[in-house]
C-alpha positions in Angstrom: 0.0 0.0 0.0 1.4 3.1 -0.7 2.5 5.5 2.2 0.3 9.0 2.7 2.3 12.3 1.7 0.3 13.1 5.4 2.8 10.8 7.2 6.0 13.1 6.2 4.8 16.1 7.5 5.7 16.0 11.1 4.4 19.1 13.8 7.4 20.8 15.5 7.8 20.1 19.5 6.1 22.6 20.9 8.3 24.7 23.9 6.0 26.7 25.7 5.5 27.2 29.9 2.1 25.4 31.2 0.7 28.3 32.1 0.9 29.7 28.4 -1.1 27.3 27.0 -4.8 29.0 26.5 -7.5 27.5 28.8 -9.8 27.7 26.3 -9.9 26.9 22.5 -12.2 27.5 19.8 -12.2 25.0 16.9 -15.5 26.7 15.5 -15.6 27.3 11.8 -17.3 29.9 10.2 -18.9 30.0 6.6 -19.8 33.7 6.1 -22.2 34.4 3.7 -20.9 37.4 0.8 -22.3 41.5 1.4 -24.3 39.7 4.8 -23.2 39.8 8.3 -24.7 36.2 8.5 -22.5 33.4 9.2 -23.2 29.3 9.1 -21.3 28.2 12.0 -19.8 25.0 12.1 -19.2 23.2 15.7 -16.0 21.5 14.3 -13.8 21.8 11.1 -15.0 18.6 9.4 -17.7 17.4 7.0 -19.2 14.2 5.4 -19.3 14.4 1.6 -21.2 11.1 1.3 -23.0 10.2 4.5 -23.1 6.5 5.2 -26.9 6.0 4.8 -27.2 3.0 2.9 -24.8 1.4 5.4 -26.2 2.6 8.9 -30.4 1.4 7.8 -32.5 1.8 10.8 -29.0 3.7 12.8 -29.2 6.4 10.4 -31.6 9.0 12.8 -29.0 8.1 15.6 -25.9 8.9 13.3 -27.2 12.1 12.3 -28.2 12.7 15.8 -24.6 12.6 16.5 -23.4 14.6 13.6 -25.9 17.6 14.9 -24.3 17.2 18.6 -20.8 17.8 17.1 -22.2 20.5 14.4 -20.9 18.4 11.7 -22.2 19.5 8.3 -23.5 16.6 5.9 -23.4 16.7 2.3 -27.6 15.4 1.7 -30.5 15.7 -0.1 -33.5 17.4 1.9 -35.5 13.7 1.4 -32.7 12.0 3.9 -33.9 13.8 6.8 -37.4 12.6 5.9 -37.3 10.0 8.7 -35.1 11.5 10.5 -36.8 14.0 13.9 -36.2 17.2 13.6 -34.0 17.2 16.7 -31.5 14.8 15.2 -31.3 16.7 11.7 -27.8 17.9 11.5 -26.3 20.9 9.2 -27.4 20.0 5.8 -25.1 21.1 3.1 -26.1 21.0 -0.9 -24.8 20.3 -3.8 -26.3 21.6 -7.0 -24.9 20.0 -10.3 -24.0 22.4 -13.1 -26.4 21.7 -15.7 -29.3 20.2 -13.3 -32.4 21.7 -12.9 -33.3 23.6 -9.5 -35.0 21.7 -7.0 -36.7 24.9 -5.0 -36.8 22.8 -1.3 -33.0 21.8 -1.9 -32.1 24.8 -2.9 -34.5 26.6 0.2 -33.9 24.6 3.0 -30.3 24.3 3.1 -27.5 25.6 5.4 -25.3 25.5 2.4 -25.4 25.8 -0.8 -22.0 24.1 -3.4 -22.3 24.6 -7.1 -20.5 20.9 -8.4 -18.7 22.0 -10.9 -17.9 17.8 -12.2 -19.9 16.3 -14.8 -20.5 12.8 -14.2 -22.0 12.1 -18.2 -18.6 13.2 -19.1 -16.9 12.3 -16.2 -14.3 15.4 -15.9 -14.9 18.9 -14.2 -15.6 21.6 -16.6 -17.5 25.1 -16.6 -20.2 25.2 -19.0 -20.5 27.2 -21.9 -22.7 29.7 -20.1 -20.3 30.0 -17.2 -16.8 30.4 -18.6 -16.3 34.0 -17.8 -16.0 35.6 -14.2 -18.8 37.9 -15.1 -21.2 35.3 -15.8 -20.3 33.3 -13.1 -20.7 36.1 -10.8 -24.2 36.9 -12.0 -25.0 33.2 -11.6 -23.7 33.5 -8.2 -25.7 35.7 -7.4 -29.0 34.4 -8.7 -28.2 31.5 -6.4 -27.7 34.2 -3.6 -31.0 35.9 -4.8 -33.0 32.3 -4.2 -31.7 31.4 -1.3 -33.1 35.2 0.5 -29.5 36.5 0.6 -29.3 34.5 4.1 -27.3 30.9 2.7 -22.9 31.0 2.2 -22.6 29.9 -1.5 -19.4 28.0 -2.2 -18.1 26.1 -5.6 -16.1 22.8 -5.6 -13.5 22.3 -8.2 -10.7 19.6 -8.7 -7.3 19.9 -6.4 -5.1 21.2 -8.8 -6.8 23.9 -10.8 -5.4 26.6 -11.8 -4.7 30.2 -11.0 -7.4 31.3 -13.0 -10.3 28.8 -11.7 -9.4 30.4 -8.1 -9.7 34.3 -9.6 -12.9 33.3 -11.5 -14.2 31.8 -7.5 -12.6 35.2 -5.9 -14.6 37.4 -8.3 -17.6 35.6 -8.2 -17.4 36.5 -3.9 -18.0 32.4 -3.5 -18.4 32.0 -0.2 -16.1 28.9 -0.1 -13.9 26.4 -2.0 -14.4 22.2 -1.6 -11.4 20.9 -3.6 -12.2 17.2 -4.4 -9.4 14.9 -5.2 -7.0 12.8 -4.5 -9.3 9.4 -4.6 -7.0 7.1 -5.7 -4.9 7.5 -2.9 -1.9 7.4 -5.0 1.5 9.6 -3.9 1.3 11.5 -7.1 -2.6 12.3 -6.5 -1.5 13.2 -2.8 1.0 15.7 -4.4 -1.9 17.3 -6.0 -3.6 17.9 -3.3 -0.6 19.3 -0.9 0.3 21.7 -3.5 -2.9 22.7 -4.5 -4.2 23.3 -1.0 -0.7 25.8 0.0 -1.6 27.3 -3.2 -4.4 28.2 -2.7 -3.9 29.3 0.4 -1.5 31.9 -0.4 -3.6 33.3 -3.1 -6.0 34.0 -1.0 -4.5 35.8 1.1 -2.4 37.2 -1.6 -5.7 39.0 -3.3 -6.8 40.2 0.4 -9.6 37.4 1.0 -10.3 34.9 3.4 -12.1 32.1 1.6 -12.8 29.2 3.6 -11.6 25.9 1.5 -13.1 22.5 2.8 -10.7 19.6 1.3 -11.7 15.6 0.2 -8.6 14.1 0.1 -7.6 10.4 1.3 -7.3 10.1 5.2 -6.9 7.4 7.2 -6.3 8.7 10.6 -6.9 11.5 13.1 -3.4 13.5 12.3 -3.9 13.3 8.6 -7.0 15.3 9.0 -5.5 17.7 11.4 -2.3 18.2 9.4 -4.9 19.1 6.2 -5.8 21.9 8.7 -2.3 23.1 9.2 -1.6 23.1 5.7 -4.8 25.3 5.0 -8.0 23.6 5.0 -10.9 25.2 6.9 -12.6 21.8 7.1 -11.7 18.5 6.1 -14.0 15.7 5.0 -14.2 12.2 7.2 -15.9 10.0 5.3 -12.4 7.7 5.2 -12.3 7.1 9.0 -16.3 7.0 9.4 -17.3 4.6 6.6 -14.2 1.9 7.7 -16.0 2.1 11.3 -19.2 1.2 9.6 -18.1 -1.8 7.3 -16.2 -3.0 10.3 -19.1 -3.0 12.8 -21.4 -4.7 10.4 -19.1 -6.8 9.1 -18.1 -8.0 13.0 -21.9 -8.7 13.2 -22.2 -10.9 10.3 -19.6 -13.1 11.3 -21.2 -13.1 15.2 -24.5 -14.4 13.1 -22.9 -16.8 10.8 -21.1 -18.5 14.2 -23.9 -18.3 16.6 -27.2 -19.4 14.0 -25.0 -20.9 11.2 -27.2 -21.5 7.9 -30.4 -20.5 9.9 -31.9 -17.8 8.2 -34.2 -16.0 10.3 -34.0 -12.0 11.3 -31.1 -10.6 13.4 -31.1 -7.2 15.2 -27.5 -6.2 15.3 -26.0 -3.9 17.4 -25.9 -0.1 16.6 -23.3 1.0 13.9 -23.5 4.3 14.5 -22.8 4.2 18.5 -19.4 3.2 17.6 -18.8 7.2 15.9 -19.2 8.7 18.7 -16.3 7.7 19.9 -14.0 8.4 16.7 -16.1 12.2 17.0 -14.6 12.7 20.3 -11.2 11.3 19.1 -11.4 14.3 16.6 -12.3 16.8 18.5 -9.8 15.8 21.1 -7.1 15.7 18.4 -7.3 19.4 17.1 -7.9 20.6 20.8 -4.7 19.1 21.8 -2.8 20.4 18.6 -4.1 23.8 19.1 -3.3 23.5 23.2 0.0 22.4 22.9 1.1 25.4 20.7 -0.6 28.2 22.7 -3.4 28.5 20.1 -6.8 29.5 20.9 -8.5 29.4 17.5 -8.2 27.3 14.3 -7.1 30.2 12.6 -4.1 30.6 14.4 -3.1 27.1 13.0 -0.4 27.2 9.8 2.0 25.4 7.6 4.5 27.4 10.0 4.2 24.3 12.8 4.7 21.8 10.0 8.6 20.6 9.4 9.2 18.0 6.3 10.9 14.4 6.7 11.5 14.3 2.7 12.4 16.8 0.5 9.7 16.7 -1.7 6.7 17.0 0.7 8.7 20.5 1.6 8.8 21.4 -1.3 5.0 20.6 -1.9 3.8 22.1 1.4 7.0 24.8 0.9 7.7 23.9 4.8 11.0 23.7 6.0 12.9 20.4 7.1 12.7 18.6 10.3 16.4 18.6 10.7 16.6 22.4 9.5 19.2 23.8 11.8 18.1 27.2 10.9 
């Protein structure tokens, strides 16, 4: 299997007095929405891109129950939550295709609002036609905008690795934030991508005087992956990679529990709750960036950089354009 880029970056020993160390950190995100003062606020900096539904079955109200009690967004369609009580309903984030139709109570009733920018006929992200140019993408913006009642953070997902001009058309288009998808594979060169892309980024951002937030899929496979993603630049990171495993592993242990105990009976089983087993990895998160941001003397997620990062090869500093754990300087 080949090794995550995630695994070279290393953070540097922290060498701060106890008493520095903030009693209190904030690992809130905010989505502000464009010429509002209104903000979506996130209750930690991570996401599900493709909620584990089909997986959970009957679980699924208790899952989302836990996602709400952590204010972690999901990526669903308003017909999800049909089932599901109104006090378990989580942030709902949406995605509208580029060349889809509307759908008014998708469009009405979410938190969050992503203009998916891949085709999957074609299978390759493009702008359309009627979108090519920052003007029109800034009027069809702000249609969106004008739909949603001014009072929903618009935000456009592109491929890791786009280029310069993607991120100027996003910037002039006041796109409330970035998801950069990529990276599925899992491959090192896809893993490049995505570290170079997401510094990038970064820095043009902040280069051109905004403050985008830019919410990254990329392949994770522990807590300090996601964490170092944050580091590097990422305002939120999606999960789905350490919740789904949880999932298959939980059902899978309950198969082989009914294959040993009934054999070739086939009657009905009730298995034990999938989704009880999250909350556990939710609290390992949270725990994990709390500790991170405590042990630097950090009270926000902001405050988090590339600048804690050191590099064990030379080509993740390079990528990440950190310096090297055995700099001297």
């Amino acid at each position: 299997m080949t090794n995550n880029l995630l695994d070279e970056l290393v953070f540097i020993t922290p060498d701060l007095p106890f008493d520095i160390a903030p009693l209190k950190v904030d690992c809130t995100v905010a989505l502000s929405v464009s010429g509002s003062s209104r903000k979506l606020q996130l209750g930690a900096p991570w996401f599900l891109r493709q909620p584990p539904q089909p997986l959970l079955g009957a679980d699924w109200p208790t899952f989302c129950k836990s996602m709400r009690s952590y204010g972690i967004p999901m990526f669903c369609q308003v017909q999800q939550f049909d089932k599901v009580p109104a006090t378990h309903v989580p942030i709902r984030l949406a995605k509208q295709p580029i060349g889809r139709p509307f759908i008014p109570a998708e469009v009405r009733t979410a938190d969050a609002l992503e203009i998916d920018c891949f085709h999957p006929r074609d299978q390759r992200w493009q702008w359309p036609l009627e979108l090519g140019k920052q003007e029109r993408l800034k009027t069809f913006v702000q249609a969106i905008r004008d739909a949603t009642g001014g009072l929903t953070p618009i935000g456009i997902s592109l491929p890791v690795g786009v280029s310069s001009s993607n991120l100027d058309m996003c910037i002039h288009a006041d796109s409330d934030f970035v998801t950069f998808v990529g990276g599925d594979d899992g491959g090192t060169s896809a893993q490049a991508i995505v570290l170079e892309s997401l510094t990038r980024t970064r820095e043009s951002f902040r280069s051109a005087g905004v403050d985008i937030p830019i919410l990254v899929v990329a392949p994770i496979t522990n807590i300090e992956h996601a964490v170092k993603l944050l580091a590097l630049g990422a305002a939120a990171v999606c999960i789905d990679g350490l919740v789904k495993p949880l999932i298959r592993a939980n059902r899978n242990a309950s198969a082989s529990l009914t294959g040993n105990m009934l054999g070739g009976i086939n009657i009905p089983f009730q298995d034990r709750s999938e989704a009880v087993d999250v909350e556990p990895l939710l609290l390992q998160l949270q725990k994990g960036v709390d500790s991170c941001l405590r042990d630097h003397g950090l009270a926000t997620l902001k405050s988090l950089d590339r600048s804690l990062l050191r590099g064990i090869s030379q080509q993740v500093c390079e990528l990440a354009r950190i310096k090297p754990l055995y700099d001297k300087q």
